[in-house]
Structures are given as C-alpha cells and as structure tokens.
mmCIF file of the N, C-alpha and C atoms, coordinates in Angstrom:
data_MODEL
# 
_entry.id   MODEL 
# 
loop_
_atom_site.group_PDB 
_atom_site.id 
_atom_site.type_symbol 
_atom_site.label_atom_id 
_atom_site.label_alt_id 
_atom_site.label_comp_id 
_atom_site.label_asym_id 
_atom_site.label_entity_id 
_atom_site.label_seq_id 
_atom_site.pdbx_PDB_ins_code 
_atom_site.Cartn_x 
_atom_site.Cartn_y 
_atom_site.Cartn_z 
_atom_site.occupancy 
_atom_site.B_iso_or_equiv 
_atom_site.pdbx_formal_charge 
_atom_site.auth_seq_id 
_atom_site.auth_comp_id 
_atom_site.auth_asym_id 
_atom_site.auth_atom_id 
_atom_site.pdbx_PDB_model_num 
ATOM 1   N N  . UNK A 1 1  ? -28.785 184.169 -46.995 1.00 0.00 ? 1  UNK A N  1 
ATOM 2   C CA . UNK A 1 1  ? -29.214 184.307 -48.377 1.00 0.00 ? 1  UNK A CA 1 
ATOM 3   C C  . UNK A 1 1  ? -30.692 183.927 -48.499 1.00 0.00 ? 1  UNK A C  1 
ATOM 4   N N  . UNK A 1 2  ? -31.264 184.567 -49.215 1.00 0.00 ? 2  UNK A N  1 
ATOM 5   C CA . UNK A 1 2  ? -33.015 184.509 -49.526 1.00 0.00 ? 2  UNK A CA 1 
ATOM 6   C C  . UNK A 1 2  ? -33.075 183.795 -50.806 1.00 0.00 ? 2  UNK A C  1 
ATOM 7   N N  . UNK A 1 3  ? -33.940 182.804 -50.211 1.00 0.00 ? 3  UNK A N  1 
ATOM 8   C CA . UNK A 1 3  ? -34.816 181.626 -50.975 1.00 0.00 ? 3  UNK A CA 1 
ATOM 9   C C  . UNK A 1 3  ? -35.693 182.290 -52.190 1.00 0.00 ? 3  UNK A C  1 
ATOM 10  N N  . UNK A 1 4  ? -35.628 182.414 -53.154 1.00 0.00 ? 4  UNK A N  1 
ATOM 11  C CA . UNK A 1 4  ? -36.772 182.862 -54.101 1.00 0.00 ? 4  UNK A CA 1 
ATOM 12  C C  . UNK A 1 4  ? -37.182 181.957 -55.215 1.00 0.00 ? 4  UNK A C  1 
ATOM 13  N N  . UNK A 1 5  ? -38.413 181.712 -55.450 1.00 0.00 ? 5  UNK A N  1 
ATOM 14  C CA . UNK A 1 5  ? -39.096 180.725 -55.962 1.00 0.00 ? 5  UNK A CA 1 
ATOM 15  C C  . UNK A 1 5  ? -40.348 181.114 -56.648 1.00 0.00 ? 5  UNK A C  1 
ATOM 16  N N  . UNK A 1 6  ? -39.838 180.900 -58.427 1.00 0.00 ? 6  UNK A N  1 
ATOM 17  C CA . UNK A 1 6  ? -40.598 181.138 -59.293 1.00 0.00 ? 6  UNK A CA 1 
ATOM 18  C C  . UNK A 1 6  ? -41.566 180.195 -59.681 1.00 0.00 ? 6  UNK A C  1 
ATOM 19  N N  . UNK A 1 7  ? -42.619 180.140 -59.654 1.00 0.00 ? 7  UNK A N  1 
ATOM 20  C CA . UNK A 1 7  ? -43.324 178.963 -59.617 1.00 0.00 ? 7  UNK A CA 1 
ATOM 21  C C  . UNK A 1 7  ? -44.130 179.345 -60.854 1.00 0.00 ? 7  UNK A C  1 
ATOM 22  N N  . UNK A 1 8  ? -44.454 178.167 -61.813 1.00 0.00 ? 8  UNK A N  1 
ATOM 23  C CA . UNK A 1 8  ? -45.075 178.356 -62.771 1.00 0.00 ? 8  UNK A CA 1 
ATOM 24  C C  . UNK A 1 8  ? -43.997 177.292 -64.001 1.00 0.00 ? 8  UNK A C  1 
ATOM 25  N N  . UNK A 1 9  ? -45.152 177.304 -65.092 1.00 0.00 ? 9  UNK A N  1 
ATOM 26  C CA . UNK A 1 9  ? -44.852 176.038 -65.766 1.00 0.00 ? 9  UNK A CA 1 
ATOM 27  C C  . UNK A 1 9  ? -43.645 176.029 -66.796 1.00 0.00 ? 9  UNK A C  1 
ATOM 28  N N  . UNK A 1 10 ? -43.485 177.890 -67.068 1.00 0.00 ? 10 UNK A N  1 
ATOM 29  C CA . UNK A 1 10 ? -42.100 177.641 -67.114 1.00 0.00 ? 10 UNK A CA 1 
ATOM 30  C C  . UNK A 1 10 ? -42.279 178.470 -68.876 1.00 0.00 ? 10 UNK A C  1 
ATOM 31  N N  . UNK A 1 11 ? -43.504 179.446 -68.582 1.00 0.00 ? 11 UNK A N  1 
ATOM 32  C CA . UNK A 1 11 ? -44.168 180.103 -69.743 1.00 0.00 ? 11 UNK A CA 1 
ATOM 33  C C  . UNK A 1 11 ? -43.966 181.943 -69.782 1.00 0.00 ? 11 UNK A C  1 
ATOM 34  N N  . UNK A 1 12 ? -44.052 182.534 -70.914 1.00 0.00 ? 12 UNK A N  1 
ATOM 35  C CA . UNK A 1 12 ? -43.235 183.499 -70.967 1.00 0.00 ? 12 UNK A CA 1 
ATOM 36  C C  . UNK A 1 12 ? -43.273 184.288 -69.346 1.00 0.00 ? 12 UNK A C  1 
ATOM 37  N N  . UNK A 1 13 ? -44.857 184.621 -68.905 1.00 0.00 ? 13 UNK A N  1 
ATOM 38  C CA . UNK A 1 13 ? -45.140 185.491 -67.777 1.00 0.00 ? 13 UNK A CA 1 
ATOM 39  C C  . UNK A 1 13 ? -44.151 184.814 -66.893 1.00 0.00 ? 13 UNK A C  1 
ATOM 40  N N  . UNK A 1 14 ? -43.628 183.584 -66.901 1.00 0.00 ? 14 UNK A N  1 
ATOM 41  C CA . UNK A 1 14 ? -43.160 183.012 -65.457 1.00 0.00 ? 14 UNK A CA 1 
ATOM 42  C C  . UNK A 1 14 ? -41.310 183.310 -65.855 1.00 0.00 ? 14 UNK A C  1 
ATOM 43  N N  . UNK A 1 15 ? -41.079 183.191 -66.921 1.00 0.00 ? 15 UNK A N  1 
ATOM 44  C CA . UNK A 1 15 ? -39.800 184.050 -67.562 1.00 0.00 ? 15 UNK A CA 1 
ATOM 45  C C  . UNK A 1 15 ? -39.154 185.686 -67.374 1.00 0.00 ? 15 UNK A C  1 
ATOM 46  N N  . UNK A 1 16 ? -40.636 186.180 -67.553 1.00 0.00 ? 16 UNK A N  1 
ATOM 47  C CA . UNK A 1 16 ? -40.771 187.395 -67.133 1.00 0.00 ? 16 UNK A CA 1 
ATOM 48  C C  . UNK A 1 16 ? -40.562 187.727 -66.049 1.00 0.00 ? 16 UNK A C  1 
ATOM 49  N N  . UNK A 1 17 ? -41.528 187.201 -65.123 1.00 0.00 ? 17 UNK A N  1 
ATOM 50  C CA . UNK A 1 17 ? -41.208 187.332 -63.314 1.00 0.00 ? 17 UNK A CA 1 
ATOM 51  C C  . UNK A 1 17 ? -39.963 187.090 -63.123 1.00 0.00 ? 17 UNK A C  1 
ATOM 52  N N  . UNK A 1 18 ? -39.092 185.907 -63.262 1.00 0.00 ? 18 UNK A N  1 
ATOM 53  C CA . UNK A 1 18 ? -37.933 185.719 -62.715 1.00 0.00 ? 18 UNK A CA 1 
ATOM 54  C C  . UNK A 1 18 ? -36.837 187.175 -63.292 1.00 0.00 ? 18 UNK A C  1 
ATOM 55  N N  . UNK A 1 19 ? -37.035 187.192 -64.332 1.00 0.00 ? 19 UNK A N  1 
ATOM 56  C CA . UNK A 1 19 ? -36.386 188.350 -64.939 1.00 0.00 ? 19 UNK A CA 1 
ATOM 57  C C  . UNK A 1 19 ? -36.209 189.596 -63.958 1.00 0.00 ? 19 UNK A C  1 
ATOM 58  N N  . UNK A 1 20 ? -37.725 189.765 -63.676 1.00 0.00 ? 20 UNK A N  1 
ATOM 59  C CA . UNK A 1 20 ? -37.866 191.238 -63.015 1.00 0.00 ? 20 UNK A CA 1 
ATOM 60  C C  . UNK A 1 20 ? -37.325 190.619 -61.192 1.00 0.00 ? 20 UNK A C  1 
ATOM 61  N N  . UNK A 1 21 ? -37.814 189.579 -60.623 1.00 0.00 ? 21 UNK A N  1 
ATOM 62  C CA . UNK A 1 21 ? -37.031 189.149 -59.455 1.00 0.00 ? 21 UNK A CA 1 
ATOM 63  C C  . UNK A 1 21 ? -35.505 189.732 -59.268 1.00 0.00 ? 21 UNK A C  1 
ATOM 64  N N  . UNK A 1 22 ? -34.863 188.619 -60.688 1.00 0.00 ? 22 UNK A N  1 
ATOM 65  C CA . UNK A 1 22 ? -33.332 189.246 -60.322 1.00 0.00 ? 22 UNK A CA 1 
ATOM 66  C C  . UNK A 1 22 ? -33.393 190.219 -60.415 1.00 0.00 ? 22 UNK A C  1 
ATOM 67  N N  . UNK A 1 23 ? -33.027 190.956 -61.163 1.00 0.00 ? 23 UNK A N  1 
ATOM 68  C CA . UNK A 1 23 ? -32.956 192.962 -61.820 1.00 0.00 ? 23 UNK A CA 1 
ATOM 69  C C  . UNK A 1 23 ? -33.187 193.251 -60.350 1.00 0.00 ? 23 UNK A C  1 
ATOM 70  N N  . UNK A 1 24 ? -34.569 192.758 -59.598 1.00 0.00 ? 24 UNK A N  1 
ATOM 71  C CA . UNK A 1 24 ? -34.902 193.718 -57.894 1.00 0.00 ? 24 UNK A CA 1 
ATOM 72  C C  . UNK A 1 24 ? -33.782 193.625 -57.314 1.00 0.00 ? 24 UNK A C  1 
ATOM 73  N N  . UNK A 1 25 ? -33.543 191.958 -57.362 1.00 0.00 ? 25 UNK A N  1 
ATOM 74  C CA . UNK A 1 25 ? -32.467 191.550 -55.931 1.00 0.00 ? 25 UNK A CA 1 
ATOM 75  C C  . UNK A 1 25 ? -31.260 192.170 -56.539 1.00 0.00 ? 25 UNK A C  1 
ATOM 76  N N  . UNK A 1 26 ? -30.843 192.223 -57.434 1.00 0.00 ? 26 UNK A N  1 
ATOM 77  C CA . UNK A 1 26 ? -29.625 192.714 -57.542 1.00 0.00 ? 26 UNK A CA 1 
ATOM 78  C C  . UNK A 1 26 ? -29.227 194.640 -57.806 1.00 0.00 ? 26 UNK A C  1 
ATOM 79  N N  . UNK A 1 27 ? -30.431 195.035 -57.570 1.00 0.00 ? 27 UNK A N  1 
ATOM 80  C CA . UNK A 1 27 ? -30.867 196.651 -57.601 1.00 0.00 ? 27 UNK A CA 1 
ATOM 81  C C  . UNK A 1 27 ? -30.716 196.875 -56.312 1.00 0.00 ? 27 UNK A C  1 
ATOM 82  N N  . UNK A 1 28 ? -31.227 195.482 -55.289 1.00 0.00 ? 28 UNK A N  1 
ATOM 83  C CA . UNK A 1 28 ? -31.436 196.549 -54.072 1.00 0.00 ? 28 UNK A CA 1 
ATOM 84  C C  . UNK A 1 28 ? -29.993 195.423 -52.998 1.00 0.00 ? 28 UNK A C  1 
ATOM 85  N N  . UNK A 1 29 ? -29.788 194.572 -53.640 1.00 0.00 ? 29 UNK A N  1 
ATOM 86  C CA . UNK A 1 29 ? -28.171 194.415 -53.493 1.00 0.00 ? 29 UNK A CA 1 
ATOM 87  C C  . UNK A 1 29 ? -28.446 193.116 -52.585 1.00 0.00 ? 29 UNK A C  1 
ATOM 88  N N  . UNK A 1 30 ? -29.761 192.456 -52.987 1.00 0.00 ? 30 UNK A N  1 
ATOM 89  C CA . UNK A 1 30 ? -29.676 191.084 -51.760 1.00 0.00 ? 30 UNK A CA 1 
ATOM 90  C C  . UNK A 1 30 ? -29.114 189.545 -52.606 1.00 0.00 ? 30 UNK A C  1 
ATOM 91  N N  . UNK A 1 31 ? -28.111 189.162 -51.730 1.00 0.00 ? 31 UNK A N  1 
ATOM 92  C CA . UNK A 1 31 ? -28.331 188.234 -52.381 1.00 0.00 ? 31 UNK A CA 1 
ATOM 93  C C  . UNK A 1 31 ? -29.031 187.000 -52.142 1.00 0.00 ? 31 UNK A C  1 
ATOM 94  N N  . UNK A 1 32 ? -29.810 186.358 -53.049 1.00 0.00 ? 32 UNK A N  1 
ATOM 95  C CA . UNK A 1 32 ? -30.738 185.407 -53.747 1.00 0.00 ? 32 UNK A CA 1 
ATOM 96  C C  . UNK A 1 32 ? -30.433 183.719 -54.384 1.00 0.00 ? 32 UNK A C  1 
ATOM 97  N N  . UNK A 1 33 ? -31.018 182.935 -54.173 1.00 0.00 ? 33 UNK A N  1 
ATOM 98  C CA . UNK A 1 33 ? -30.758 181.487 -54.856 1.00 0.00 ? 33 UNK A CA 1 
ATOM 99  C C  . UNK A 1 33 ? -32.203 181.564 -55.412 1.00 0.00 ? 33 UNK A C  1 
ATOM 100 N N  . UNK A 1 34 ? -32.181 181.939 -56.584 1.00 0.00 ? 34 UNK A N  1 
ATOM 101 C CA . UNK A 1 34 ? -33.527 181.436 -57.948 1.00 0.00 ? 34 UNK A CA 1 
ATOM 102 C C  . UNK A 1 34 ? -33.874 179.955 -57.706 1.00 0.00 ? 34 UNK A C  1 
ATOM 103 N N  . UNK A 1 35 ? -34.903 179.845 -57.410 1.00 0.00 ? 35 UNK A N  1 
ATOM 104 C CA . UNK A 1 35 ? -35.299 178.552 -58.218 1.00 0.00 ? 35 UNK A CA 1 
ATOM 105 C C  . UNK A 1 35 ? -36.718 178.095 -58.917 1.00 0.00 ? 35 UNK A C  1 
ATOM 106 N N  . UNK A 1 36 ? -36.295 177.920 -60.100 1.00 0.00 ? 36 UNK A N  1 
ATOM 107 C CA . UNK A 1 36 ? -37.645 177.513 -60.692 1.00 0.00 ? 36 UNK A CA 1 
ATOM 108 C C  . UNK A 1 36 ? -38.321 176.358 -60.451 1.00 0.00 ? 36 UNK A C  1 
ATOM 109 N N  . UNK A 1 37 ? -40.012 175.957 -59.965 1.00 0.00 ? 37 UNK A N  1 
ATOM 110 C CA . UNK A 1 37 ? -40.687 174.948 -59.206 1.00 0.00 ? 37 UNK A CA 1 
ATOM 111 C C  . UNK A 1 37 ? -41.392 175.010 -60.344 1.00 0.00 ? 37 UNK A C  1 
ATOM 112 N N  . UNK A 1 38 ? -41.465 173.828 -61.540 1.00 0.00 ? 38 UNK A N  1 
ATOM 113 C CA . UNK A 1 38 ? -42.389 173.486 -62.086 1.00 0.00 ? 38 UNK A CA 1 
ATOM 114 C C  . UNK A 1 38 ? -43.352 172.051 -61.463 1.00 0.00 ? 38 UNK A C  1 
ATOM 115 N N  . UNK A 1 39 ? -42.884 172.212 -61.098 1.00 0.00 ? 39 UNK A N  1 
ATOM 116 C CA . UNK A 1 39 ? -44.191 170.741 -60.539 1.00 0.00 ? 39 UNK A CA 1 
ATOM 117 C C  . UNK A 1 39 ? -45.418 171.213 -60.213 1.00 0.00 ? 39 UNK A C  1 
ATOM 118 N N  . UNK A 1 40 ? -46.122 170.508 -60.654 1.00 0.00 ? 40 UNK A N  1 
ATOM 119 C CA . UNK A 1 40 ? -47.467 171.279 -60.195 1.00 0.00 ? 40 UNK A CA 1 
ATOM 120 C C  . UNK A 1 40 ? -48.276 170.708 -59.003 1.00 0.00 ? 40 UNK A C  1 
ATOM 121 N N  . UNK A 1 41 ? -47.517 169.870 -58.415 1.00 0.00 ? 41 UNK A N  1 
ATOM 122 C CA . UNK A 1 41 ? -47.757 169.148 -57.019 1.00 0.00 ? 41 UNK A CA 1 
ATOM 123 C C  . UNK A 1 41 ? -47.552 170.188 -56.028 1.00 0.00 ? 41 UNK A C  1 
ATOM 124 N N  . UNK A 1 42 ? -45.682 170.302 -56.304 1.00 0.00 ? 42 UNK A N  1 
ATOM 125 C CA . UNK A 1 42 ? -45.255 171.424 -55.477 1.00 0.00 ? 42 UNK A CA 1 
ATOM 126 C C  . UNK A 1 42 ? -45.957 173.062 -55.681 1.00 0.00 ? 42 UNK A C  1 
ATOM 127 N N  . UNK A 1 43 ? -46.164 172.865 -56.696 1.00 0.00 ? 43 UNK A N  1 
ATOM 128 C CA . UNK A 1 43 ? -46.837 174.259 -57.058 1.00 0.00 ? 43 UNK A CA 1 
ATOM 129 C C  . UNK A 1 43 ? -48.074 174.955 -56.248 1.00 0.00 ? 43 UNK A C  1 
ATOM 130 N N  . UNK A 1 44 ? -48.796 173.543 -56.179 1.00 0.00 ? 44 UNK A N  1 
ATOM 131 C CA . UNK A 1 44 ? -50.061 173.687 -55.669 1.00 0.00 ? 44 UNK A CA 1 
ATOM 132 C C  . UNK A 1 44 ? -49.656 173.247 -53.696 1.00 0.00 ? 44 UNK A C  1 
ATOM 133 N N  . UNK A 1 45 ? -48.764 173.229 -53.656 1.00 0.00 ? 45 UNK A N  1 
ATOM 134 C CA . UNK A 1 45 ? -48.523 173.013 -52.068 1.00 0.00 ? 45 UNK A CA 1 
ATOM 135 C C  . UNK A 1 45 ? -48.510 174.881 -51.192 1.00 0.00 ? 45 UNK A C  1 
ATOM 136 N N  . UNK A 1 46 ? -48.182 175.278 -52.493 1.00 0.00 ? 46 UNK A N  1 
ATOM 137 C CA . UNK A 1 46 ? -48.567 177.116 -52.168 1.00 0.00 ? 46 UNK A CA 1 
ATOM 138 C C  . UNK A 1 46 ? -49.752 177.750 -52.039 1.00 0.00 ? 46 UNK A C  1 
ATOM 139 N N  . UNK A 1 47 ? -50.759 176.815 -52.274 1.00 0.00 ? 47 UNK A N  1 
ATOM 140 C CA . UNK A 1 47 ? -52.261 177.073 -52.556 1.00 0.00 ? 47 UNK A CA 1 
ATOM 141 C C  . UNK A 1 47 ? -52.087 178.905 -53.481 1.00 0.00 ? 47 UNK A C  1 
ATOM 142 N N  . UNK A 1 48 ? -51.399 178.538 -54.339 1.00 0.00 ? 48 UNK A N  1 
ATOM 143 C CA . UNK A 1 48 ? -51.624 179.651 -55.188 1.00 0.00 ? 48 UNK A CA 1 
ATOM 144 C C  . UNK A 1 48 ? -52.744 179.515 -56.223 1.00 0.00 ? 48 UNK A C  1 
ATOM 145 N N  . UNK A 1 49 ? -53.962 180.161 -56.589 1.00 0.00 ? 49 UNK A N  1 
ATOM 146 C CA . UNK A 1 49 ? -54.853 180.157 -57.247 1.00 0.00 ? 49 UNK A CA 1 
ATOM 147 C C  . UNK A 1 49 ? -54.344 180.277 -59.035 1.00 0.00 ? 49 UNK A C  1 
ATOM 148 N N  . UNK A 1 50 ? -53.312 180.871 -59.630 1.00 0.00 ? 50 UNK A N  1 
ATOM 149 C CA . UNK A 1 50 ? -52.761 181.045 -60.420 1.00 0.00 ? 50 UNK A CA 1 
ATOM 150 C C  . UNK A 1 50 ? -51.356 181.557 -60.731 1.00 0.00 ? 50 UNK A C  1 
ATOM 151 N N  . UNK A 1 51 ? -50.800 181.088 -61.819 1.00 0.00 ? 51 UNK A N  1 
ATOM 152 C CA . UNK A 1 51 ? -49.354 181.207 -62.146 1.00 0.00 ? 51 UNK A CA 1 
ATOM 153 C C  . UNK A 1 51 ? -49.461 182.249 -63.020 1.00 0.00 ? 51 UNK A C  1 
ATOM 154 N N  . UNK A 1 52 ? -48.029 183.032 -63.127 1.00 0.00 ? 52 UNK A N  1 
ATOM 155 C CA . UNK A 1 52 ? -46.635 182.879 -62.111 1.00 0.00 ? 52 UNK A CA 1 
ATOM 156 C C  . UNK A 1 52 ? -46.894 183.089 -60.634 1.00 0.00 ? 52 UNK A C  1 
ATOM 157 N N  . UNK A 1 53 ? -46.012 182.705 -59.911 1.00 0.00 ? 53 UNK A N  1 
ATOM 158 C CA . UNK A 1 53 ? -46.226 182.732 -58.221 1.00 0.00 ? 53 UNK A CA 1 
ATOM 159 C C  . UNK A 1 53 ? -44.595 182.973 -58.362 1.00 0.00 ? 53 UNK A C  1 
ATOM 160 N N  . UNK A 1 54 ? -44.779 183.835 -57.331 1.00 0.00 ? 54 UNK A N  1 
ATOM 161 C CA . UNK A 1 54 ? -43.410 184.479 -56.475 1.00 0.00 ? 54 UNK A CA 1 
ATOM 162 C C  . UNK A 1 54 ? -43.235 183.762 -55.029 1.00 0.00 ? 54 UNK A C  1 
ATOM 163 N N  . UNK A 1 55 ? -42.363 182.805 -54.882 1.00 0.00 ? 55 UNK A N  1 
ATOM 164 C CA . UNK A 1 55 ? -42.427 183.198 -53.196 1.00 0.00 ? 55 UNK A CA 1 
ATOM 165 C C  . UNK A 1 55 ? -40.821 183.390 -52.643 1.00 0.00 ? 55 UNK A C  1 
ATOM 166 N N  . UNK A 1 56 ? -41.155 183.833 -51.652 1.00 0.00 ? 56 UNK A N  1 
ATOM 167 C CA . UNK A 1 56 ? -39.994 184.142 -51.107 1.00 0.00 ? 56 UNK A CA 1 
ATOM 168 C C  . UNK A 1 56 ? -39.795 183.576 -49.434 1.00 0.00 ? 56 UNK A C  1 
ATOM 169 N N  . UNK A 1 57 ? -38.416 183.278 -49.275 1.00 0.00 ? 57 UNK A N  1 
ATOM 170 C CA . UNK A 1 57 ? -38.241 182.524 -48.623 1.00 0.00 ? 57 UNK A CA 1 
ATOM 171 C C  . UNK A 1 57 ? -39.713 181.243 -47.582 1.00 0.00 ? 57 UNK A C  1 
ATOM 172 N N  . UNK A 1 58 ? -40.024 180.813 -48.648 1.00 0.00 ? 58 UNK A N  1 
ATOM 173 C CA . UNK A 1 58 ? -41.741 179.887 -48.595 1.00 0.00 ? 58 UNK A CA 1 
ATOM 174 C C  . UNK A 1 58 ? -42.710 180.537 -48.360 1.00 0.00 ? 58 UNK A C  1 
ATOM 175 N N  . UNK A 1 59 ? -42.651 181.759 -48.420 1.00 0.00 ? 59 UNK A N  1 
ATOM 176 C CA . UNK A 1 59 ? -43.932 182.726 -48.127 1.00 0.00 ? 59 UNK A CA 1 
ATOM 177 C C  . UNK A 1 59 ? -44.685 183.450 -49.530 1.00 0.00 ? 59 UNK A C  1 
ATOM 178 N N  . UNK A 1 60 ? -46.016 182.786 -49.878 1.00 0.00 ? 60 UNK A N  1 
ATOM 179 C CA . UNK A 1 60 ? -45.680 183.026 -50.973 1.00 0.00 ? 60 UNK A CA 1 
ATOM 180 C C  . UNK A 1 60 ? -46.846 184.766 -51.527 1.00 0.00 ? 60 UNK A C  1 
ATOM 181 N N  . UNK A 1 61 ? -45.893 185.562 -51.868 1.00 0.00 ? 61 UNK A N  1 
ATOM 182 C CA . UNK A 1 61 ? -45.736 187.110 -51.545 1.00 0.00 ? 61 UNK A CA 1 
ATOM 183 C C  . UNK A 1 61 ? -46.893 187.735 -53.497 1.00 0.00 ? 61 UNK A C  1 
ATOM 184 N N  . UNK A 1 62 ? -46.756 186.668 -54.167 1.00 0.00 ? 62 UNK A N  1 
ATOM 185 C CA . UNK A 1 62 ? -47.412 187.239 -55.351 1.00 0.00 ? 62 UNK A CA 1 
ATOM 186 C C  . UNK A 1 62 ? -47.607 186.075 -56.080 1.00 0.00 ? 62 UNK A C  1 
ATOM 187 N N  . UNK A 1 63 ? -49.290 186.075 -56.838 1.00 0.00 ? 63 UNK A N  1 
ATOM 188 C CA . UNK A 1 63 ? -49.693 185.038 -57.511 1.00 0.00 ? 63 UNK A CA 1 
ATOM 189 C C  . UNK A 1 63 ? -50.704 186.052 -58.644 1.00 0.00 ? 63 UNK A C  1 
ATOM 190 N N  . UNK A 1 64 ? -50.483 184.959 -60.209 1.00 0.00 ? 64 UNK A N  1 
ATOM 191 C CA . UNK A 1 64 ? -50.972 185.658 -61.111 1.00 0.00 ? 64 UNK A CA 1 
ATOM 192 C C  . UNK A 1 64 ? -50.771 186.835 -62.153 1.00 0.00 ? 64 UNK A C  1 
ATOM 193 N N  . UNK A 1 65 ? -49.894 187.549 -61.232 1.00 0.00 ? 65 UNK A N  1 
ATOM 194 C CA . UNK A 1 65 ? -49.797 188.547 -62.215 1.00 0.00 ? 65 UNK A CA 1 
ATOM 195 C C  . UNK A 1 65 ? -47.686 189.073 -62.160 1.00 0.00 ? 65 UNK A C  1 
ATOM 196 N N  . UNK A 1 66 ? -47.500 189.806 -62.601 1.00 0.00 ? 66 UNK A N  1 
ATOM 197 C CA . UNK A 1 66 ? -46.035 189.748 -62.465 1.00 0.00 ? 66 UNK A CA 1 
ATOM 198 C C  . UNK A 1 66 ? -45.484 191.375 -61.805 1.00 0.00 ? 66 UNK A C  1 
ATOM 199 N N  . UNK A 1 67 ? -45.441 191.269 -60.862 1.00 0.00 ? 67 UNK A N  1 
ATOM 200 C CA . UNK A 1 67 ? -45.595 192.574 -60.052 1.00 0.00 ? 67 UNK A CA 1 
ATOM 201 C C  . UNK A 1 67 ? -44.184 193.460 -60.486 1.00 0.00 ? 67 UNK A C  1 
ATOM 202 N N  . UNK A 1 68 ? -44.176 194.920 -60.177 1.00 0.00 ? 68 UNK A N  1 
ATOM 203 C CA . UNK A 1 68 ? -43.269 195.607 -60.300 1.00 0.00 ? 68 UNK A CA 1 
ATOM 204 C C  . UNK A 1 68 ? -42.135 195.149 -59.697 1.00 0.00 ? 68 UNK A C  1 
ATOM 205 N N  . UNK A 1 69 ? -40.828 195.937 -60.485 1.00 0.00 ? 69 UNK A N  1 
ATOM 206 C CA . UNK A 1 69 ? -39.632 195.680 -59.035 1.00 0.00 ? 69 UNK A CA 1 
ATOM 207 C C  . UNK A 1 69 ? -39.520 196.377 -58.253 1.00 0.00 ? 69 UNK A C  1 
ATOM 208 N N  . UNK A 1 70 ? -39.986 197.656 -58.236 1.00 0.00 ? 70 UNK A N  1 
ATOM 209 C CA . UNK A 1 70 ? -39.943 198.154 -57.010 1.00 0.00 ? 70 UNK A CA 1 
ATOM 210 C C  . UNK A 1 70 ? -40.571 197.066 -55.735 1.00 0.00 ? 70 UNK A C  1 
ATOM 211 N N  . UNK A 1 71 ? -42.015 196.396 -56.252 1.00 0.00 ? 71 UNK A N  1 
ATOM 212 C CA . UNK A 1 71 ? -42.574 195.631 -55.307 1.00 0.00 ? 71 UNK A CA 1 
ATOM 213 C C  . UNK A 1 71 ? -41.857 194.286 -54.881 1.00 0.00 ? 71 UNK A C  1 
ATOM 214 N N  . UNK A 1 72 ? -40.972 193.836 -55.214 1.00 0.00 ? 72 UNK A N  1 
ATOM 215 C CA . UNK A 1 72 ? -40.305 192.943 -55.629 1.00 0.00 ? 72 UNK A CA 1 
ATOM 216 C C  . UNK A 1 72 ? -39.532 193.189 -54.665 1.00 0.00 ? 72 UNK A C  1 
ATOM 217 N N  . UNK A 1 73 ? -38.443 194.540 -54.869 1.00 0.00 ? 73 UNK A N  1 
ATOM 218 C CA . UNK A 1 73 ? -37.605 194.870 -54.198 1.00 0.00 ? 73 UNK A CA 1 
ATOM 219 C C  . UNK A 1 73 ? -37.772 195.173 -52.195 1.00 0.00 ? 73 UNK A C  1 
ATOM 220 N N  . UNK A 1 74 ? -39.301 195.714 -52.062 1.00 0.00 ? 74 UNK A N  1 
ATOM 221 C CA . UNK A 1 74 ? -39.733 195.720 -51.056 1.00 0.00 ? 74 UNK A CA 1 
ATOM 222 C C  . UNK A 1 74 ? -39.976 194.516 -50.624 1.00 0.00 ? 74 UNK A C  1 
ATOM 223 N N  . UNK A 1 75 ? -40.479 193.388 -51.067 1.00 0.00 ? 75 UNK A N  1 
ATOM 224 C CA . UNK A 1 75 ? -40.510 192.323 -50.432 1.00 0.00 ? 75 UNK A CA 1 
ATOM 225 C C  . UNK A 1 75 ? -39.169 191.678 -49.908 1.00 0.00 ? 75 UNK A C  1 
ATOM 226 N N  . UNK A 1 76 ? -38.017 191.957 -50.775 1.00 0.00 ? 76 UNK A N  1 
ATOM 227 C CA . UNK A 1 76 ? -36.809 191.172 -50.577 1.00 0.00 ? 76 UNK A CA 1 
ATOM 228 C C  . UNK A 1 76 ? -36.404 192.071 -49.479 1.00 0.00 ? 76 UNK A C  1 
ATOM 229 N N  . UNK A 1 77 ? -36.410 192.762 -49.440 1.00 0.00 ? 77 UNK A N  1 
ATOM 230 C CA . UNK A 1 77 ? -35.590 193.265 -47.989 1.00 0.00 ? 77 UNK A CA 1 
ATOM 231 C C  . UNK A 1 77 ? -37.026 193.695 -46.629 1.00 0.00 ? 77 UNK A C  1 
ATOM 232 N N  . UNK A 1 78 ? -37.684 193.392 -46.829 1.00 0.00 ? 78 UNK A N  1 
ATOM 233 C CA . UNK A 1 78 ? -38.849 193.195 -45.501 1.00 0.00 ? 78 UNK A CA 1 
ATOM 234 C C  . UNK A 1 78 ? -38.073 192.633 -44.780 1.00 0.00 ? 78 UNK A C  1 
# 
C-alpha cells in the first residue's frame, strides 16, 4: 500500500489536493493511506518551497500548486 502525504496547513488548496489525490488513487485502483502533515517542522523536512505538497511514498512528487489527476494518477502507479 502507498504512503501519500498531503502536506500543508490544512487550507482550502491543501483540501483540494487531497480531494483530487483520492478521486486518482481510487480511478486508477491503488490502494492508499492519506495522511495529512501539518507540522511545519515536518513539513519543511521535504524542503518544499511552498504548500500544498504532495508526496508520495516520501518522495516528494508536487509542491505549490495542485496538479491534475491524471498527474496524480501517473505518479501513483510509477
């Protein structure tokens, strides 16, 4: 099962992302454990420059903006 990790403070865009996350994983049939990382300790252990941040299984695959699901979906099954 794939690790996915919404990072961000927990504001609509970071609502949004998780939204479009599931809808991917469950479109392209993987299954997923969500978890939302508000800390901004941990947050910043991603050296992500800006929120929302996507990562997936600790790799972290999208920062800033809230990417398609198709793109979403390609990352989860890479």
């Amino acid at each position: 099962m794939l690790t996915v990790k919404i990072l961000g403070s927990g504001c609509a865009n970071c609502r949004k992302l998780e939204a479009v996350a599931r809808e991917a994983a469950s479109a392209a049939g993987v299954a997923a454990e969500f978890v939302k990382v508000t800390d901004m300790k941990a947050i910043m252990a991603y050296d992500l420059l800006s929120t929302p941040g996507l990562v997936i299984d600790d790799k972290l695959v999208s920062s800033g903006r809230i990417p398609t699901q198709a793109e979403v979906r390609q990352w989860l099954t890479a």
